[in-house]
C-alpha positions in Angstrom: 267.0 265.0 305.8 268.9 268.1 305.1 271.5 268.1 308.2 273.6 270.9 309.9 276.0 269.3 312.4 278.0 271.9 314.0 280.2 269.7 316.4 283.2 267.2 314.9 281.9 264.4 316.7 278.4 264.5 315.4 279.5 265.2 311.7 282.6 261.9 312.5 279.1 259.9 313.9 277.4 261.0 310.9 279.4 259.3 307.9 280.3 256.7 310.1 276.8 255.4 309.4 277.4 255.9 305.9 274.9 259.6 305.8 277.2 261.9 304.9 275.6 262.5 301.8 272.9 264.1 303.5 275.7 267.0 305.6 274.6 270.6 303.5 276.5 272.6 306.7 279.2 271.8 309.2 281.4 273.7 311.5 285.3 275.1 310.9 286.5 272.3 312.9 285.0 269.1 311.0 287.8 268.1 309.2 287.3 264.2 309.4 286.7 262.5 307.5 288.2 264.8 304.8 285.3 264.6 302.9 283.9 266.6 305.3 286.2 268.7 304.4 284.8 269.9 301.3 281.2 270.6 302.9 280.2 274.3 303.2 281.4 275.7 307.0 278.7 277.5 308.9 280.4 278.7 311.9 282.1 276.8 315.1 281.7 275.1 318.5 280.3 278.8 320.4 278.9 280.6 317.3 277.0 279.8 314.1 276.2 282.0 310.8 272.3 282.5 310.8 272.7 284.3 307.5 274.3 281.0 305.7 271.6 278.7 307.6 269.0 280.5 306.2 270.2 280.0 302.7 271.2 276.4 303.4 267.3 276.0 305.1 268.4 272.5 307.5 265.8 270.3 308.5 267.7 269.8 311.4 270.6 271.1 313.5 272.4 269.1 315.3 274.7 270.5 318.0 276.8 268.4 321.4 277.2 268.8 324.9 278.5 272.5 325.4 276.7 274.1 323.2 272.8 275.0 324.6 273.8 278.8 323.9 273.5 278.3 320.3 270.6 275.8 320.4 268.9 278.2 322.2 270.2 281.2 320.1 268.6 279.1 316.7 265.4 278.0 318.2 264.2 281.9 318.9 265.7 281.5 315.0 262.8 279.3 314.1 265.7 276.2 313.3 264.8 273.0 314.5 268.0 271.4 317.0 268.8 268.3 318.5 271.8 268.3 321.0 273.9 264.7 321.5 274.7 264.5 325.1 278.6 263.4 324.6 279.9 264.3 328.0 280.9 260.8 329.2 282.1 258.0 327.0 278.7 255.9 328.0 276.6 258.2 326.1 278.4 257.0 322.7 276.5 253.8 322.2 273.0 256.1 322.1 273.9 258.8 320.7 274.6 256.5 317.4 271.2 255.1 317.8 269.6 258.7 318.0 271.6 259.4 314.9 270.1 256.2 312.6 267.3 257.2 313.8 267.5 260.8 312.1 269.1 259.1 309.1 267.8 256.4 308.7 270.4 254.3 308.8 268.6 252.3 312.1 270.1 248.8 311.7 273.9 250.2 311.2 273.3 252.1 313.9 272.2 249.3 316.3 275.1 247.3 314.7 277.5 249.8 315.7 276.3 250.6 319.0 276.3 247.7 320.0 279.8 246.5 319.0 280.9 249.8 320.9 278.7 249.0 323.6 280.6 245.2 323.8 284.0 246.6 323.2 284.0 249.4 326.5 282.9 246.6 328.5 285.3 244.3 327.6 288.4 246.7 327.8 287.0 247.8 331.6 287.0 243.7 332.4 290.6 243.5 331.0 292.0 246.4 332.5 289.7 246.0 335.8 292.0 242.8 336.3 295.6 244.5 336.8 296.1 245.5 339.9 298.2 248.6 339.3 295.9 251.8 338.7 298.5 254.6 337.7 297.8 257.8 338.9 296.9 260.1 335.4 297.2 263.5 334.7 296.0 264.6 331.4 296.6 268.2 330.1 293.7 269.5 327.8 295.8 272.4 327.5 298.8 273.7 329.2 298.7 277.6 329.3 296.1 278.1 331.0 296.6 274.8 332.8 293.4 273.0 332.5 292.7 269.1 333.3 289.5 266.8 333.1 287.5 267.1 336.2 284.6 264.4 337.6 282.0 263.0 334.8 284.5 264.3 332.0 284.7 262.5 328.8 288.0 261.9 328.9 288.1 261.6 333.3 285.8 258.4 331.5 288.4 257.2 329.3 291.4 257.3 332.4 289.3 254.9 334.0 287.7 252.7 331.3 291.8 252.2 330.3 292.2 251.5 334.5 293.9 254.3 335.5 293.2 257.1 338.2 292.5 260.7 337.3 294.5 263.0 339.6 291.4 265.6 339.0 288.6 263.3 338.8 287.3 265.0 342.2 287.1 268.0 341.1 283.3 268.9 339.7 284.1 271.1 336.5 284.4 269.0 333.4 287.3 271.0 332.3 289.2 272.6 335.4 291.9 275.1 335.3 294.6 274.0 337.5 297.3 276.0 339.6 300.7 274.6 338.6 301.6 274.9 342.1 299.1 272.4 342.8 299.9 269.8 340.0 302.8 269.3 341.9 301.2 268.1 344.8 298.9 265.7 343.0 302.5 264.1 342.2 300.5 261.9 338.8 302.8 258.9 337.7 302.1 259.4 334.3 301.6 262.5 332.3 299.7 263.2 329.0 299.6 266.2 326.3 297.9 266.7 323.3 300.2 266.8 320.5 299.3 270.0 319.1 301.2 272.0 321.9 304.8 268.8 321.0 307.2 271.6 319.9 306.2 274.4 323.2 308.4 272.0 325.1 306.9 273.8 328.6 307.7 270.6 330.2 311.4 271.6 330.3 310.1 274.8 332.9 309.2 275.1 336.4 307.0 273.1 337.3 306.9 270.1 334.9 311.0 269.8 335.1 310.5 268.7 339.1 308.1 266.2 338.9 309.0 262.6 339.1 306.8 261.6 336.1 308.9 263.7 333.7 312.2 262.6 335.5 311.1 259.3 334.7 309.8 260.0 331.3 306.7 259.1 332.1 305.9 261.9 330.4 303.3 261.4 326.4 302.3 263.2 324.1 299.1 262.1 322.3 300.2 261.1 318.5 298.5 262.4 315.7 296.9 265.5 316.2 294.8 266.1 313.0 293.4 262.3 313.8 293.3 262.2 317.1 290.4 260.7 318.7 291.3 260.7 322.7 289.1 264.2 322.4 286.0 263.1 320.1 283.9 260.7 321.1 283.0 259.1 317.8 283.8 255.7 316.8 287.6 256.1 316.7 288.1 256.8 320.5 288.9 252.4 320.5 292.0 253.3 318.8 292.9 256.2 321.3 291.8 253.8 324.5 294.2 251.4 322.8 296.6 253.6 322.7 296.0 255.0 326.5 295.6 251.7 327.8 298.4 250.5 326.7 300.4 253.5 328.1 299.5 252.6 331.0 300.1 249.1 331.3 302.7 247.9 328.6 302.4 244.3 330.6 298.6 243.9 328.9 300.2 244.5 325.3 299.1 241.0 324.0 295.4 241.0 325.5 295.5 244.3 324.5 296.3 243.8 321.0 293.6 240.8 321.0 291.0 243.5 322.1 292.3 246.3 319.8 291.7 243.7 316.7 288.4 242.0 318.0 
C-alpha cells in the first residue's frame, strides 16, 4: 500500500515492522528513524497539504489520537484515513497489530505486540512491589505551564514506572496549570523535556521554592531529538527505563534485568 502517516509515532511504528518502504508522505515532525527523514513532508500534526496528497494519491492516511480535524477535513477530500488511538500506553500493543495488518507485516506485528504487551506488565509487577510511590510532576511544557491530566499517555507511563501523577485527577489530557498551584501540589520529583535545558526557568519564582528543586529532585529528559517519553512507539521501554529508574534508584539491578530482557 501507498501510506501517508502524518503523526511521528505511526511513521516510528511503521519501519519498526520493517514497511517503511511503503511511506510516499509524512509529516514535518517525522524525523525517526532518519530515513524518515528523507521522505517527502506533507504537512504536520493540525494541518495537511491536500495539493501534495493529491499528487502523491495514498491508499491510505493514517493520522493519531488528536487529530479527527484533519481526518475529517480529508475524508470530505475523498482520502481514505485510519486514526491509531495512542492516548494511553495500553493502546500500543494494538495499534502494532492494526498496522501489520495494513502492511502486511502480521506475524512481526503479533511478535512485537506481544513482547510489548509482556514487557508493561512485567515493569508494573516490579515497580508495583516498592512501596514508595513518589509524587510526579511532569512539565510538557513550561510557558504556558501545562502537565498530563487523567488517561494521559504519559499520566500512563508515571504509573506503569510506580509513581503518582500530581495531575492525574485532573480530566484534560494536557492541562494548563497555574504556577501558583504547582506549589501546592508540592510533587517530590520533577521532570522537563530537554528541549526547553538551557531556559533555566527553574531558577524563578515558583520552581526556586519548591523542595523538589531544593533537593535536586529536579530532571530533565535526555535526548531530545530521540526521546521517546512523548511517542508511544516501540522505544517508550527505554524512556520507562529511564523514568523508572528516576524514581527508584534502589530497583537499578531488577531494573537493568528488565531493561535487557
Amino acid at each position: 500500500m501507498r501510506l501517508v502517516s502524518i503523526a511521528p509515532s505511526n511513521t516510528e511504528l511503521i519501519f519498526s515492522l520493517n514497511s517503511g518502504d511503503g511511506l510516499i508522505g509524512v509529516s514535518n515532525k517525522c524525523a525517526y528513524p532518519p530515513q524518515a527523514k528523507s521522505i517527502e513532508k506533507v504537512g504536520d500534526f493540525k494541518a495537511v497539504k491536500l495539493e501534495k496528497l493529491a499528487r502523491l494519491k495514498p491508499d491510505l492516511i493514517l493520522l493519531a489520537s488528536g487529530q479527527e480535524s484533519i481526518a475529517h477535513t480529508l475524508k470530505k477530500h475523498g482520502f481514505a484515513v485510519e486514526i491509531l488511538d495512542n492516548s494511553t500506553i495500553d493502546k500500543m500493543a494494538s495499534n502494532i497489530v492494526r498496522l501489520g495488518n495494513i502492511t502486511g507485516h502480521i506475524k512481526e506485528a503479533r511478535q512485537l505486540s506481544a513482547k510489548f504487551d509482556a514487557d508493561l506488565k512485567s515493569l508494573r509487577k516490579l515497580t508495583g512491589e516498592s512501596k514508595i510511590k513518589p509524587r510526579v510532576f511532569i512539565c510538557v511544557w513550561p510557558n504556558p505551564l501545562m502537565s498530563a491530566g487523567k488517561d494521559s499517555f504519559m499520566d500512563q507511563c508515571i504509573s506503569a514506572c510506580g509513581g503518582t501523577n500530581c495531575t492525574g485527577d485532573l480530566n484534560q489530557p494536557y492541562p494548563r496549570i497555574n504556577p501558583e498551584r504547582l506549589l501546592l501540589m508540592r510533587p517530590e520529583l520533577i521532570i522537563i523535556p530537554n528541549e526547553v535545558r538551557n531556559e533555566k526557568f527553574w531558577e524563578k519564582t515558583p520552581w526556586k521554592d519548591m523542595k523538589a528543586v531544593k533537593d535536586k529532585k529536579f530532571f530533565i529528559l535526555p535526548q531530545y531529538e530521540t526521546d521517546c517519553l512523548y511517542r508511544p512507539t516501540l522505544r517508550i521501554k527505554d524512556a520507562l527505563y529511564w523514568l523508572a529508574l528516576t524514581m527508584h534508584p534502589e530497583q537499578k539491578a531488577a531494573l537493568e534485568k528488565w531493561k535487557n530482557q
